[in-house]
C-alpha positions as CSV (number, residue, x, y, z in Angstrom):
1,X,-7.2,-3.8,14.1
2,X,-9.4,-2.8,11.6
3,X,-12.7,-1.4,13.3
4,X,-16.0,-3.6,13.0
5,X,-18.0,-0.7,10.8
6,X,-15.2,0.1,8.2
7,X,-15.6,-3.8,7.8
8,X,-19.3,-3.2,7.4
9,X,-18.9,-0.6,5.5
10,X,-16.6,-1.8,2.6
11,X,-18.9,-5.2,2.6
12,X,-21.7,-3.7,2.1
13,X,-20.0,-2.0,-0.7
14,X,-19.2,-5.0,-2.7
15,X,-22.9,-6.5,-1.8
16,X,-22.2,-8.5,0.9
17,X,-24.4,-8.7,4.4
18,X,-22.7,-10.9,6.6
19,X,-24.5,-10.5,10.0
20,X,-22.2,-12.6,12.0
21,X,-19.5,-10.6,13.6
22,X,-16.8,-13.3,14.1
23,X,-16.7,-13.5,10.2
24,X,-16.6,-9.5,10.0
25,X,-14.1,-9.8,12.8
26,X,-11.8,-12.6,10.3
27,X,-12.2,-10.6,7.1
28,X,-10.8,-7.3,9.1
29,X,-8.1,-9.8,10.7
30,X,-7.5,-10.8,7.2
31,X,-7.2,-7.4,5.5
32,X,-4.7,-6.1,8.3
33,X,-2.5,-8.9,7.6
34,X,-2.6,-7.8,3.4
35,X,-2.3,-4.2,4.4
36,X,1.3,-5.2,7.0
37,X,2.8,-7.6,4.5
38,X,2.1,-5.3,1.5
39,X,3.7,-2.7,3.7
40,X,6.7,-5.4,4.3
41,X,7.4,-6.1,0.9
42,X,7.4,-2.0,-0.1
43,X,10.3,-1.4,2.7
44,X,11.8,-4.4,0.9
45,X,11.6,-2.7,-2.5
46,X,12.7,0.2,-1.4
47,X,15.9,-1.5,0.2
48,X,16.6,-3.5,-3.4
49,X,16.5,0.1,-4.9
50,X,18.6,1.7,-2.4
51,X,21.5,-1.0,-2.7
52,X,21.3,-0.7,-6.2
53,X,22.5,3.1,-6.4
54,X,26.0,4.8,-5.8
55,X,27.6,4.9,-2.7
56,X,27.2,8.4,-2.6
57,X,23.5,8.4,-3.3
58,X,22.7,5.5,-0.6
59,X,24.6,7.2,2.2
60,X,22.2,9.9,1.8
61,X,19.4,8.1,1.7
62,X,20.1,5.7,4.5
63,X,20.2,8.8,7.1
64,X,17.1,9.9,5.9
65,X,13.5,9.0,7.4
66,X,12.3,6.0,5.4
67,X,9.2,6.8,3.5
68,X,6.6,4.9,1.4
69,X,7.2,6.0,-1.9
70,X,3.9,5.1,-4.8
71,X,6.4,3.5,-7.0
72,X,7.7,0.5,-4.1
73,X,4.3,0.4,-3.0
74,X,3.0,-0.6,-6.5
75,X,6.0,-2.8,-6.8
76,X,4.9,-4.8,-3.7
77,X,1.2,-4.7,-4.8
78,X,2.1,-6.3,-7.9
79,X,4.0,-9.4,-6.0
80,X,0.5,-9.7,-4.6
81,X,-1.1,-10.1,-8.1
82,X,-2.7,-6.7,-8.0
83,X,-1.7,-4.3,-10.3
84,X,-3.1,-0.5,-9.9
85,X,-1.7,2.0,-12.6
86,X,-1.3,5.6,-11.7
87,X,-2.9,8.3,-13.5
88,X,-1.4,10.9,-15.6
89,X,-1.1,14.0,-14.0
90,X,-2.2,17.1,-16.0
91,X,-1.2,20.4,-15.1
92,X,-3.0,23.2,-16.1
93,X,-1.6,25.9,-18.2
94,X,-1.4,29.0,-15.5
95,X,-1.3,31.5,-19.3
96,X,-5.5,30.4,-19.4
């Protein structure tokens, strides 16, 4: 479960104050169920992509450990109506 004062915390952020616990207790019930299913739907994306590649590539890939890659995990956001963009990366010229 999500603990009671990360709830508190990331309420208090958004400008809520809620002092009844069961309804801190529900929103953190609430919030692991997001967090599993958007984890669901990511191994799910990452399945769709691994069928779609070569033999020879998804032999590989199926004996390795499965990992949550950024791009299936903004896939599966996305299905949940959230979409996040990453940022550019900039890498610094080492010459400077």
């Amino acid at each position: 479960t999500i603990p009671d004062q990360v709830v508190d915390h990331n309420l208090e952020k958004a400008g809520c104050d809620c002092p009844d616990l069961r309804v801190k207790r529900l929103i953190g019930i609430a919030a692991k169920k997001m967090v599993f299913e958007v984890c669901n739907y990511a191994i799910a994306h990452r399945q769709h992509h691994i069928q779609g590649l070569p033999a020879s590539k998804r032999k590989a890939l199926k004996n390795k450990a499965q990992t949550l890659e950024m791009e299936h995990l903004l896939m599966a956001l996305r299905d949940k109506g959230i979409y996040l963009n990453k940022p550019p990366f900039y890498v610094s010229d080492p010459k400077k």
